[in-house]
C-alpha positions in Angstrom: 0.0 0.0 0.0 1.2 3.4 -0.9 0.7 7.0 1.3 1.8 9.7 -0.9 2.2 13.0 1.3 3.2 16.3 -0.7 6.2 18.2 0.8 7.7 21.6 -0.1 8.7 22.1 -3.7 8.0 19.0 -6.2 9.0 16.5 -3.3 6.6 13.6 -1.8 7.3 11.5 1.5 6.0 8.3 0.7 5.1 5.2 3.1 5.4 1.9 1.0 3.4 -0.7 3.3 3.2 -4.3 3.1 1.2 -7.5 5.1 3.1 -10.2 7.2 4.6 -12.6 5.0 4.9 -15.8 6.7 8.8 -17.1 7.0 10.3 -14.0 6.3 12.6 -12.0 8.5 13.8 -9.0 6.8 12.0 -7.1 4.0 13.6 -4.8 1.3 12.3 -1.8 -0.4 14.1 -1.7 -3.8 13.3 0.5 -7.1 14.3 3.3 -9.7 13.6 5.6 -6.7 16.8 4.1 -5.4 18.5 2.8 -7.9 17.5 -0.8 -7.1 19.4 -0.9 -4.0 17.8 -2.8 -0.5 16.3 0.2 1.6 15.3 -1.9 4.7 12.3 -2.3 5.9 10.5 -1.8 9.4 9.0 -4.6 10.9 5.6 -3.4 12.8 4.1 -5.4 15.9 1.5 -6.4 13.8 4.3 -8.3 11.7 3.5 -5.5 8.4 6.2 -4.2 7.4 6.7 -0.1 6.3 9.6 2.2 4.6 9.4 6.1 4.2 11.3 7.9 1.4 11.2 10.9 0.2 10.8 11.0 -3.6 10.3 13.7 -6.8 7.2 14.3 -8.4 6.0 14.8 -11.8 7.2 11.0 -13.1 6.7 7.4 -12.3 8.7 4.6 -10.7 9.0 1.2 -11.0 9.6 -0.9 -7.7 9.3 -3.8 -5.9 10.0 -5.5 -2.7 12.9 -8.8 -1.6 13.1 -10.7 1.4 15.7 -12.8 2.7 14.4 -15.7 1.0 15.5 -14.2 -2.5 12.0 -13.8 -3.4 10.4 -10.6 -5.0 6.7 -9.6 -3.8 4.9 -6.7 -5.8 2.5 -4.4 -4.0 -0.8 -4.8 -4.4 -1.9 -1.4 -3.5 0.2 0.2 -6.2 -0.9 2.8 -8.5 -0.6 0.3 -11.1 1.7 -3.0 -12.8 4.3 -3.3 -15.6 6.1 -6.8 -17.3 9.7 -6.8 -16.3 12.3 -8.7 -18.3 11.8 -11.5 -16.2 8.6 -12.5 -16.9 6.4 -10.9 -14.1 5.3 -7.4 -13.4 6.7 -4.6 -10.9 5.0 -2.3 -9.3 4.1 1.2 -10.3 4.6 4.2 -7.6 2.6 7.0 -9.8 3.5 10.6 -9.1 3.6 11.8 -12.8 1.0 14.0 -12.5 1.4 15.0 -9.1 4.3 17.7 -8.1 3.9 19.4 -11.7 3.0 22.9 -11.8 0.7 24.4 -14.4 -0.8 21.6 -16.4 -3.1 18.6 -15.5 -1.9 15.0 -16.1 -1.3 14.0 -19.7 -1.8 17.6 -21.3 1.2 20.1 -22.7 0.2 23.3 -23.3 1.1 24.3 -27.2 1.0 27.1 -29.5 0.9 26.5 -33.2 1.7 29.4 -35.9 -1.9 30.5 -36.7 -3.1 29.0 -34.1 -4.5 30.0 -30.7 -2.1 30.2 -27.5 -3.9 28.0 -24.5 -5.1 25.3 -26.3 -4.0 21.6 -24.7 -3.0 18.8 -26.5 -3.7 15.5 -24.6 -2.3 12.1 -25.3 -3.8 8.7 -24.2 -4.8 5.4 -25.6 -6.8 6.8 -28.3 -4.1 9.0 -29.9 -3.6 12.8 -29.6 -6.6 14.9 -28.8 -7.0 18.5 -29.2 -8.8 20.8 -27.1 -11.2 22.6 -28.4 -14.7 24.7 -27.2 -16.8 21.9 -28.0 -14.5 19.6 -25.9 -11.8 16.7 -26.9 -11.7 16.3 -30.5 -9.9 13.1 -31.6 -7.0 14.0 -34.1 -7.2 13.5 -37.8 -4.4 12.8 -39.4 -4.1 13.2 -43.3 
C-alpha cells in the first residue's frame, strides 16, 4: 500500500506498506527511486512491514520488494503493474502528475503558428486529442 504525502517544492514523503509474509525475516524496499538498492524495511508489531522515502514528483517509478528468502513480492496497493524482463510485473509508484506545476496530467500546453495560445494537446490510448470549445476532439491525421 502506498501513502503519498506532498512536501515543499516537487517533493513527496512516501510510506510503502506491506502485510506479514509468513517465514520471512527481513523485507527490502528496492526500485528506480533508489537505484535498485535494499532500503530496509520496518517490521511493525502487527508483523506489516513499512519504509518512508522521500521521492520527486512529476514521473513514475518502477519498484518492488525482496526478502531474505531471494524472493520478489509486488504491492498490491500500487498505483498500477508493468512486465519486467523477467517475466512478471513490478509495481508502479505513480507521481507523474502529481508535483507538476501548471498543467493537469497527460496535457502540454502548445502554441501553433496560426493557431490559438492555451489550447491543450492531450495524449492517451486513443491517440492525440486536441482541445477545443466543443471539448476533446480526436485528431485526424491526413
Amino acid at each position: 500500500m502506498l501513502h503519498k504525502k506532498p512536501l515543499e517544492g516537487k517533493r513527496f514523503q512516501v510510506t510503502f506498506t506491506m502485510p506479514p509474509i509468513p517465514g520471512v525475516e527481513t523485507l527490502h524496499l528496492c526500485g528506480e527511486f533508489n537505484g535498485w538498492s535494499d532500503t530496509p524495511m520496518k517490521r511493525e508489531e502487527d508483523g506489516s512491514w513499512s519504509a518512508t522515502l522521500s521521492v520527486d514528483g512529476g514521473k513514475s517509478y518502477v519498484f518492488r520488494y525482496r526478502d531474505n528468502l531471494g524472493a520478489w513480492h509486488n504491492d498490491w496497493g500500487a498505483d498500477a503493474y508493468v512486465p519486467n524482463q523477467f517475466g512478471s510485473e513490478n509495481s508502479v509508484l505513480d507521481l507523474a502528475a502529481q508535483g507538476v506545476t501548471g498543467d493537469s496530467r497527460g496535457q502540454e500546453k502548445t502554441r501553433r503558428s496560426g493557431g490559438q495560445a492555451g489550447h491543450t494537446r492531450q495524449t492517451g490510448p486513443a491517440g492525440p486529442r486536441k482541445q477545443t470549445a466543443r471539448g476533446p476532439q480526436k485528431r485526424r491525421w491526413g
